[in-house]
N, C-alpha and C positions, 0 to 999 in steps of 0.2 A: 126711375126716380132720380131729379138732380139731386145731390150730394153737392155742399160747398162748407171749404172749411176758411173760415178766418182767424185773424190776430195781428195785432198792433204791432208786431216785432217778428223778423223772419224765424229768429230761433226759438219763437214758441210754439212753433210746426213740428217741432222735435217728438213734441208727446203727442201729437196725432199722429206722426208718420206711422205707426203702426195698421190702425185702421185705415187711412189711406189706404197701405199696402193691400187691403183683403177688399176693400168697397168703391176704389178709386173715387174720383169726384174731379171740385173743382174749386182754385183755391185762390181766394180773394184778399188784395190788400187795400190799401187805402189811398194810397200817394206811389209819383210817379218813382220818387227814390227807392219805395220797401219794393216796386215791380224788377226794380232791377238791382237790386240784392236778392232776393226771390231766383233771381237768372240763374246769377254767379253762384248760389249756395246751393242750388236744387238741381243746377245740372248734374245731364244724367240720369236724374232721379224719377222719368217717365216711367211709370209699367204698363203702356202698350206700344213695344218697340217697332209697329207698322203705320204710326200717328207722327209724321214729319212735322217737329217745332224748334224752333230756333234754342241752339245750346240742349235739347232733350230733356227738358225740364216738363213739369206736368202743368195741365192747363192754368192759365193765371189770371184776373178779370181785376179792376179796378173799380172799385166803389167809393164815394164819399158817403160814410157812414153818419154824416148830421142830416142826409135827408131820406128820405125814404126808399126802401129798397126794393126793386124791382124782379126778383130772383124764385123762386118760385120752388118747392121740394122744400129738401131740411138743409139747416144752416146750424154748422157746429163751431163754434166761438171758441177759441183758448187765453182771450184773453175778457178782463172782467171790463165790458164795455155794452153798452145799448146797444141791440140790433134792432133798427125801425121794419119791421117783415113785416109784410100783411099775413095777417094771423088766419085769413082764410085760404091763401096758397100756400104757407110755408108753414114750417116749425122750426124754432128756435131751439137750439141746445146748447148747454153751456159745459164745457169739460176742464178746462183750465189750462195750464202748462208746468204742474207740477205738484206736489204733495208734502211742500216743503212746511216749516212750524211758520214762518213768516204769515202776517193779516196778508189780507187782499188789498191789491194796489186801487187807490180808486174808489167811491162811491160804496160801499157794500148793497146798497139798495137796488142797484142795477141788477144786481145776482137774481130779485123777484121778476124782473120782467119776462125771464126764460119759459118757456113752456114746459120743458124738464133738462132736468141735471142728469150727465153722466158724474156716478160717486164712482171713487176707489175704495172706498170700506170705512170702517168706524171712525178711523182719526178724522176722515173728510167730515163726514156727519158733524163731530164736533167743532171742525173749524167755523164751520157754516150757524153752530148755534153760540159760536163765542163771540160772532161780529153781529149778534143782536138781532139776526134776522129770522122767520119763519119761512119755512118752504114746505107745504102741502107733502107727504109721504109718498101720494101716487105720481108726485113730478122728482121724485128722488130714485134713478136708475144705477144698480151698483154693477158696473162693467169692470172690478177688479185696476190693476195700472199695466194700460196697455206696453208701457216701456219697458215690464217685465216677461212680454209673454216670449221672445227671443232665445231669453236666461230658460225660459220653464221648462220654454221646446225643445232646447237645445239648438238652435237654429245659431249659432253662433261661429264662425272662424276664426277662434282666438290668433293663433300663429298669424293670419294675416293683416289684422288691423293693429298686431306689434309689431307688424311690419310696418307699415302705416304710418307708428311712431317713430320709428326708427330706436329701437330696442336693441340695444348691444347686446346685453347678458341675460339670456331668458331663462337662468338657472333661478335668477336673484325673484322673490316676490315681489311685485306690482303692488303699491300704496297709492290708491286716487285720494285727491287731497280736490276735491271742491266746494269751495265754500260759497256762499250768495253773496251778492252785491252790499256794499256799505252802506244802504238804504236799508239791508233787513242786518244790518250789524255782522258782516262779512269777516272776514278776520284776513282775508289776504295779508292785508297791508303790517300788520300786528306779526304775523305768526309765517307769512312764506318762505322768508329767507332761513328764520332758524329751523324749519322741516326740512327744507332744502339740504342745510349742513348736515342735519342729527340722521335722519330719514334714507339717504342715498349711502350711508356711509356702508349699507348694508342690503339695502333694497332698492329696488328700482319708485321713483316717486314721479305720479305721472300728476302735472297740474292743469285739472279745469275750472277757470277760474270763470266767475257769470259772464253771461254776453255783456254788461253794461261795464264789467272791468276785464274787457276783453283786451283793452289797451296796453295793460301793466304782460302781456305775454313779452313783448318784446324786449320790454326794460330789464325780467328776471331773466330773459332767455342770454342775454350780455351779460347780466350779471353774473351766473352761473357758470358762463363762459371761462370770466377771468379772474373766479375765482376755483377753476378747475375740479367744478364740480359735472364728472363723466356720468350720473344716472339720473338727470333731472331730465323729464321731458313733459310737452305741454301738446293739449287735446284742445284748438279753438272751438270753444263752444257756438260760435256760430257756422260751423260747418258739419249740419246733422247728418248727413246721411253717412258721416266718419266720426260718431261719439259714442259711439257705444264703448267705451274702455272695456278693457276686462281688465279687472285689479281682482285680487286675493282678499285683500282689505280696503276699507273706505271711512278717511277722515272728512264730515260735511261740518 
């Protein structure tokens, strides 16, 4: 069975890397730009280390998603977009890239053309009945959030992705401070600096701040600098296969 996962944006691969990891597949973007961000983000990130690909990244295919798609098996979406599939070789599923309160980017009416949804549990259900739309029961699959099952397993190396961060004092508790982009009313811009001061004065405060304000890492990473502030550090959210933070606490 082919397996192919899409999305408009490399780092909304994040929340399927989990099932990747157990079903493999194969993973489609749209443009030659997101193919070679895809390279850089996802090297390394093969799980079958006797399959020779440039940088060790998993398989990657290029599709223009305005015409029709030629792919055949099931096709799993993270982002809220039309997949043109012929409904007699494929199936469409639609998982998202997150569980956050924020609406859907987009169209909400695309959401019906899926053949079935992976849900994460009750809030999802409701998100899906506040943007106005219906979806059949038997096309609503509740797969729990794959981006917990690491935490559930325990499958986690804390020590070494604080290393990762580059984590001075791993006495101090870890505060993740991520908040969404200023499109779903983010707070970075409002609220980083003064967590920054209050936050580190005592804890370790790690910021991931959304892919689309992935910019602003540089500008606090300076700023932070000179104003000698020693326990700030930041987790670029566009490099999934190293996000998984572990914090103690989480300011969203």
């Amino acid at each position: 069975l082919n397996i192919y996962y899409y999305a408009n944006q490399v780092y909304q691969y994040a929340h399927i890397k989990p099932v990747f990891t157990q079903t493999g597949g194969t993973f489609v973007v749209n443009k030659l730009n997101r193919f070679l961000r895809f390279k850089f983000y996802m090297a390394n990130a093969a799980t079958n280390s006797t399959e020779n690909r440039f940088l060790n990244t998993p398989d990657v295919i290029i599709r223009d998603l305005r015409k029709k798609l030629d792919l055949k098996g099931v096709i799993v979406s993270c982002s809220n977009t039309i997949i043109k599939n012929n409904k007699d070789t494929s199936i469409s599923i639609f998982i998202g890239h997150g569980a956050g309160d924020k609406k859907y980017g987009g169209s909400a009416h695309c959401l019906e053309t899926y053949d079935y949804h992976f849900i994460s549990g009750d809030k999802h259900l409701h998100k899906i009945k506040d943007v106005g739309i219906k979806i059949p029961e038997e096309k609503l699959i509740k797969i729990g959030y794959p981006r917990f099952d690491e935490y559930l397993n325990n499958n986690i190396n804390k020590d070494e992705y604080l290393d990762y961060l580059g984590i001075r004092d791993k006495t101090r508790k870890n505060i993740l401070y991520a908040p969404t982009w200023e499109w779903g009313d983010g707070t970075l811009k409002r609220f980083g600096k003064k967590f920054c001061r209050e936050i580190s004065r005592e804890h370790n405060i790690i910021i991931r701040p959304h892919f689309q304000d992935r910019s602003h890492i540089v500008k606090l990473k300076i700023w932070a600098k000179l104003n000698g502030l020693k326990h700030v550090y930041f987790s670029n959210p566009a490099k999934i296969i190293k996000n998984n933070t572990m914090n103690d606490f989480a300011i969203s």
